[in-house]
C-alpha positions, 0 to 999 in steps of 0.5 A: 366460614366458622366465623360467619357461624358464630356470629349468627349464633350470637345474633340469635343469642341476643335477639332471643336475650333481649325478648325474654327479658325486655319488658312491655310498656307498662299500660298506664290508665287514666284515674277514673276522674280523668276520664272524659264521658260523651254524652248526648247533647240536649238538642239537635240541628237539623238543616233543610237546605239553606234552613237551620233548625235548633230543637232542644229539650231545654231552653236556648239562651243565645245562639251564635253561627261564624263562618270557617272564616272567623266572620260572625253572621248570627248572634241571638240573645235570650231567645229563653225557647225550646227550638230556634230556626234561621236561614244561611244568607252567605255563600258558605258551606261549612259554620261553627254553631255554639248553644247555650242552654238556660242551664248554663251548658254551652255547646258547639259543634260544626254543620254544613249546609247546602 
């Protein structure tokens, strides 16, 4: 009975050693040139069915729309305006959109369509 005592107290004893003197992990933040700012893109997509619309407040240089598949369907070059619209011909719901700005900026992002 005594033993079962004495290893309870020394149970306790070393939970309560390791709490006081372990330490936490130390918080490492990034350097501020290392951190990622989000900012608003310079343009909106807006869908309306089958009907794709880019509106920029740039100019569009090219614009370029894959399926979730990896197959191409729309490749625009020097389009040099501020909005660009397009209708979907495949029987797909999900496509990846990429954006090149007259800046030089390229921007890509995922949309559905119905």
């Amino acid at each position: 009975m005594s033993g079962s005592i004495v290893r309870k107290a020394m149970l306790v004893s070393a939970i309560a050693f390791i709490s006081i003197f372990s330490k936490a992990q130390s918080s490492n933040t990034l350097p501020s040139s290392n951190v990622i700012e989000k900012t608003s893109k310079p343009y909106r997509i807006l869908t309306t069915g089958k009907t794709v619309t880019i509106k920029s407040s740039k100019n569009i240089k090219s614009v370029m729309v894959w399926t979730s598949g990896g197959h191409r369907i729309i490749e625009e070059k020097n389009l040099n305006s501020s909005s660009y619209n397009f209708r979907i011909t495949v029987n797909e719901k999900v496509f990846f959109i990429m954006v090149q700005l007259a800046d030089g900026k390229t921007y890509s992002e995922k949309i559905g369509v119905q």
